[in-house]
C-alpha positions in Angstrom: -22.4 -0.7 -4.3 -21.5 2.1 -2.3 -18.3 1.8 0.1 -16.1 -1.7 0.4 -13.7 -2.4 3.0 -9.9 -3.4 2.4 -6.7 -4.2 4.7 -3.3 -2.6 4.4 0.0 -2.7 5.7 0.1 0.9 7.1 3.2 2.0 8.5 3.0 5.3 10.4 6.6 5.5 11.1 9.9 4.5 10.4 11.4 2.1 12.8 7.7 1.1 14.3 5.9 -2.1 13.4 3.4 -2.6 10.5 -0.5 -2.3 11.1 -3.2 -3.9 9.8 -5.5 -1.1 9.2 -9.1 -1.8 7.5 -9.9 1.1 4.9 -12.6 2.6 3.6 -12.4 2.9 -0.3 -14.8 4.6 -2.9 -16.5 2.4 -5.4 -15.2 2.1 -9.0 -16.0 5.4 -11.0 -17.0 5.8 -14.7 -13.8 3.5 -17.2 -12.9 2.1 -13.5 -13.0 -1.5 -13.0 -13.2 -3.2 -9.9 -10.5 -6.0 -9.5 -10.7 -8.7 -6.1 -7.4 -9.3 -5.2 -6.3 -12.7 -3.3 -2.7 -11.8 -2.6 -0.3 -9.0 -2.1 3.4 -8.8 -1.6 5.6 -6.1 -0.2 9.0 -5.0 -1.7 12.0 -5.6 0.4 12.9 -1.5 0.2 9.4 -1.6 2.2 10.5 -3.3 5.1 14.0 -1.6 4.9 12.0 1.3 6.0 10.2 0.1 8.7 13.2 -1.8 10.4 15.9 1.3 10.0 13.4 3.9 10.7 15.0 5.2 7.5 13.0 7.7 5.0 13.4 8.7 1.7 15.2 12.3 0.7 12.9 15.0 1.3 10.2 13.7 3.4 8.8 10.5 4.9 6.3 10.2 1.7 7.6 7.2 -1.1 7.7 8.6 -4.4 4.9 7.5 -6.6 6.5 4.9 -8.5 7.5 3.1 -5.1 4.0 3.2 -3.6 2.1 -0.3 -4.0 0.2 -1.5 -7.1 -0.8 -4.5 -8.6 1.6 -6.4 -10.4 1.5 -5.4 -14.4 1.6 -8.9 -15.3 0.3 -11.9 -13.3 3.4 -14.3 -11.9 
């Protein structure tokens, strides 16, 4: 399979506008499944960010339970 393509929403720095980066991304390992995607949202908070130019305490790094992830349940 070897290495698959993907877009994000990258944003570099507070205040700035979002970019539509491609990325490179590592095929499934061993118990890892593979799911195709057809749409994403973004979390207001997200675009709170990038408007104010405002970071979270302690860094410009969202904790990991704000980063992006599929949705646990479809709908």
């Amino acid at each position: 399979m070897g290495t698959m393509k993907t877009l994000a929403g990258v944003l570099r720095k507070g205040g700035e506008p979002w970019e539509i980066t491609e990325l490179d991304l590592d095929e499934p390992k061993a118990n890892e499944v593979l799911v195709r995607m057809k749409a994403a949202g973004l979390c207001h908070s997200d675009e709170h960010i990038r408007a104010r130019g405002t970071a979270w305490s302690g860094g410009t790094r969202a904790p990991a339970s704000s980063r992006p992830s599929a949705p646990a349940s479809p709908g």
